[in-house]
C-alpha positions in Angstrom: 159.9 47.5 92.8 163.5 46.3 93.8 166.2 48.4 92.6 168.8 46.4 93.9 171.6 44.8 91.5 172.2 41.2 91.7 175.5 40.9 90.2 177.6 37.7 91.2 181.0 37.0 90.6 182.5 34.1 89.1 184.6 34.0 92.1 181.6 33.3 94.2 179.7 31.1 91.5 182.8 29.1 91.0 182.8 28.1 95.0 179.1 27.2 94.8 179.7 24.6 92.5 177.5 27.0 89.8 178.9 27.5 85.8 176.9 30.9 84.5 175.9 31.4 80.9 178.1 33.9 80.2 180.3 36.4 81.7 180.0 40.0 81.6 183.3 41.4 81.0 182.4 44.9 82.2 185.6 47.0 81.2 187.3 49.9 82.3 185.3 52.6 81.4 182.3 50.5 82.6 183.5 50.4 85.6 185.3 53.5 86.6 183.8 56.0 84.7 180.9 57.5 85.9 179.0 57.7 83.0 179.7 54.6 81.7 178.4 52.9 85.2 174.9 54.0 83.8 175.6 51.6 81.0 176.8 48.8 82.9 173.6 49.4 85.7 171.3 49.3 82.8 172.8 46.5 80.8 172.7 44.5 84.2 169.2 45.3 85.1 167.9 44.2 81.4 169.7 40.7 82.5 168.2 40.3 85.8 164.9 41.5 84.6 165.5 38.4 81.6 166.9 36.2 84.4 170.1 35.6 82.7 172.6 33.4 84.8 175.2 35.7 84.4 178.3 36.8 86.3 181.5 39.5 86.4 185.0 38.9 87.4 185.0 41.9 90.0 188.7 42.4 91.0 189.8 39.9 88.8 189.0 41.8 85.3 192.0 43.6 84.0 192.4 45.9 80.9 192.1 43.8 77.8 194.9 45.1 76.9 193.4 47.3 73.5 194.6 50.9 74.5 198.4 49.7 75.2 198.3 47.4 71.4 196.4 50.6 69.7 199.6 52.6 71.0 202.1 50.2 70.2 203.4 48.5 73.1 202.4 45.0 72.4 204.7 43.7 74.8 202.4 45.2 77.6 199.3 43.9 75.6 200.6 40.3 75.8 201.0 40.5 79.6 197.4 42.0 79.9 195.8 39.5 77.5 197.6 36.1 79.2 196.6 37.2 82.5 192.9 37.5 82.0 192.9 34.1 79.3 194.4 32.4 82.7 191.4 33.4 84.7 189.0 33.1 81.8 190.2 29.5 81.0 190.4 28.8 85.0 186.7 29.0 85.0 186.1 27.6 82.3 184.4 30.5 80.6 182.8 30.0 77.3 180.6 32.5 76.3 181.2 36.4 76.4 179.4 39.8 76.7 180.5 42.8 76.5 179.2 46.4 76.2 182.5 47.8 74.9 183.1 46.9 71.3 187.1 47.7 72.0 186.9 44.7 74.6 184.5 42.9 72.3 187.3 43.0 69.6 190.4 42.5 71.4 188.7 38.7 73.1 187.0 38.2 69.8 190.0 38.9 67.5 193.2 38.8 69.3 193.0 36.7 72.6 192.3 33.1 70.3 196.1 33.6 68.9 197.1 33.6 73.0 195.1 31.1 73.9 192.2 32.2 75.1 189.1 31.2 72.4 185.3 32.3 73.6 182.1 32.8 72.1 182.3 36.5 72.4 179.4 38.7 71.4 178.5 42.7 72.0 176.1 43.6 74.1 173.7 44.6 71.6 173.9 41.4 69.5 172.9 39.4 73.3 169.8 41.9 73.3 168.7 41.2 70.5 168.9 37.0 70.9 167.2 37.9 73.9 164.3 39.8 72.7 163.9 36.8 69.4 164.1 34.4 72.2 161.1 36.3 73.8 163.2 36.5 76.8 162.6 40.7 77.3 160.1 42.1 76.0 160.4 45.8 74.6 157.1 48.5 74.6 159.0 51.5 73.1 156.3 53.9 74.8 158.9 56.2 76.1 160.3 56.5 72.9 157.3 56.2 69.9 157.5 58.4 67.4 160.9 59.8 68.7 163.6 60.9 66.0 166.9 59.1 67.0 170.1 58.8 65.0 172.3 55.4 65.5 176.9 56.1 65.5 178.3 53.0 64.3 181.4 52.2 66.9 184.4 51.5 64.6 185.1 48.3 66.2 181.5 47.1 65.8 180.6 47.9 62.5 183.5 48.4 60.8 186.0 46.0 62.1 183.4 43.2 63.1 180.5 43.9 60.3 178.0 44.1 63.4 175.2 46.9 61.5 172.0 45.9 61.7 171.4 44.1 65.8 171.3 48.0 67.3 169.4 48.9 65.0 166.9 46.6 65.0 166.5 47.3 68.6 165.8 51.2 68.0 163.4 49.9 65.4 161.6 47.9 68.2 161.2 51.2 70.3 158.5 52.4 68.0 161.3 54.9 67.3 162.4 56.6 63.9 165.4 55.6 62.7 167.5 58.4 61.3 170.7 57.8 59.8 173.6 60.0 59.3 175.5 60.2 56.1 178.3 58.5 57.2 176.5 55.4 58.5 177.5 51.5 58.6 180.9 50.5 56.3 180.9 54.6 55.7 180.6 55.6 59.1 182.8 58.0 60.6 184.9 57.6 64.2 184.2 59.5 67.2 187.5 60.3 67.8 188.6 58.4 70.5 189.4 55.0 69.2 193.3 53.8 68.6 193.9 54.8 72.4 193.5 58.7 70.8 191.1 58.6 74.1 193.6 58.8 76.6 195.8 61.2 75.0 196.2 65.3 73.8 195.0 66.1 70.1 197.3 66.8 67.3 197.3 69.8 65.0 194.2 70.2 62.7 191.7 71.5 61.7 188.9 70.4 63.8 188.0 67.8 66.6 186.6 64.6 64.8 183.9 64.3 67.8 182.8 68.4 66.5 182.6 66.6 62.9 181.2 63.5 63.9 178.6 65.5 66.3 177.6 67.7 63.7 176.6 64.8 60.9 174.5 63.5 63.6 172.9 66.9 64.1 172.4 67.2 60.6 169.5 64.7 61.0 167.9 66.7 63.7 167.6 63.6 65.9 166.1 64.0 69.8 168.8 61.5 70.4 171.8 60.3 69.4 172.1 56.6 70.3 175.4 54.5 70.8 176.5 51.3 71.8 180.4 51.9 73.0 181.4 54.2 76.5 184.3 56.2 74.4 182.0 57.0 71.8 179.3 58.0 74.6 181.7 60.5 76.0 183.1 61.4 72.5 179.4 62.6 71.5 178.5 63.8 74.6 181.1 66.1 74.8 180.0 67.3 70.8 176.6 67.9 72.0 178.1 70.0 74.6 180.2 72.0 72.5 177.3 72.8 70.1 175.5 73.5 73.3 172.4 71.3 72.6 172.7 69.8 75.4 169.3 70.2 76.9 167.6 68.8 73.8 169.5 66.3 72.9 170.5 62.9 74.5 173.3 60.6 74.1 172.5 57.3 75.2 173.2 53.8 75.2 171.5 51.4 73.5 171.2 49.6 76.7 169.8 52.8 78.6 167.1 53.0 76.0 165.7 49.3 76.5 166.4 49.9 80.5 164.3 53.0 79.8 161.6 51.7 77.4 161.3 48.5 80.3 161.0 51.1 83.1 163.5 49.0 85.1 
């Protein structure tokens, strides 16, 4: 079995005359964080393995711009945002996918004001057009029976009303489907959104990933699933603190297909 990553740019698609299906806008996280290359590995290999004519922008991806607007300096977010909408429209891009739901709201929501309109959708809503479309196929073996709790992402349920396409893929695992009692329209952040990732905590009480992390243990799950890098890391880091680490995962939703597929 070839383990090897096909994943073109449009740089190099562009020069063969070829127009891919959509572009994977990868990220920062996706691409510089360690854990979050897992994501993108897996995410690519479900797309190869469904033979989607896909392609990145490789050097030519910037921030979107989300951490600098969540912070305030919009000035800094318009720069960002008219620099990628230039390459975007150069090529003609249409469609979007995106694994981060911060990236996947910022194109969505903010770039058509700039100039820059595309079809955008999360990586979890192209998974599951793929699986209806009979395009992957997706034997849960690895995790029947298994107990596993879903975080809502603030910018995909939340802000974007996108509830049910994760879990409808969990559901197609064989898995059981626990949910937490802050779930969908109630859910509760990780912590890290509004560009809180990249900076010190304030006076409180308590970390909102410890509160967040323990909800999610209150539903004894075997794994806590999740379909955004920051709130990867956010429960990750919960898990750790509660030290429960060694029976309990945090993955992405992506991971588990990847898994289920044995890619």
């Amino acid at each position: 079995m070839s383990t090897e990553l096909k994943v073109p740019t449009m740089a190099e698609l562009f020069a063969a005359g070829q127009q891919p299906e959509v572009l994977f806008w990868v990220g920062c996280a996706g691409s510089f964080d360690d854990r979050a290359k897992k994501i993108t590995k897996a995410f690519v290999k479900i797309l190869n393995k469904a033979q989607v004519s896909f392609a990145v922008l490789g050097t030519e991806e910037s921030c979107t711009g989300d951490p600098a607007k969540r912070s305030g300096n919009e000035f800094l977010f318009q720069m960002q945002a008219f620099a990628n909408i230039e390459i975007m429209n150069a090529y003609g891009v249409k469609k979007v996918v995106t694994a981060c739901p911060h990236c996947f709201n910022t194109i969505k929501n903010e770039y058509p004001v700039l100039g820059g309109s595309y079809d955008v959708m999360h990586h979890t809503q192209f998974l599951k057009d793929l699986l209806d479309e009979g395009r992957i196929t997706m034997e849960g073996g690895a995790f029947k029976g298994k107990r596993i709790t879903f975080h809502d992402p603030c910018y995909l349920g939340r802000a974007n009303g996108v509830y049910e396409a994760p879990r409808e893929l969990i559901r197609k695992l064989d898995a059981e489907l626990v949910e937490m009692k802050s779930c969908k329209s109630r859910g509760l952040c990780c912590g890290a959104g509004g560009a809180q990732m990249f900076k010190e905590s304030e006076k409180g009480d308590q970390e909102v990933n410890i509160v967040r992390t323990e909800q999610a243990l209150e539903t004894q799950p075997e794994i806590i699933a999740a379909g955004c890098p920051f709130c990867n890391t956010m429960m990750t880091d919960g898990v750790k603190n509660k030290e429960k680490e060694a029976s309990i995962a945090v993955m992405d939703i992506a991971e588990l297909i990847a898994t289920a597929e044995e890619l």
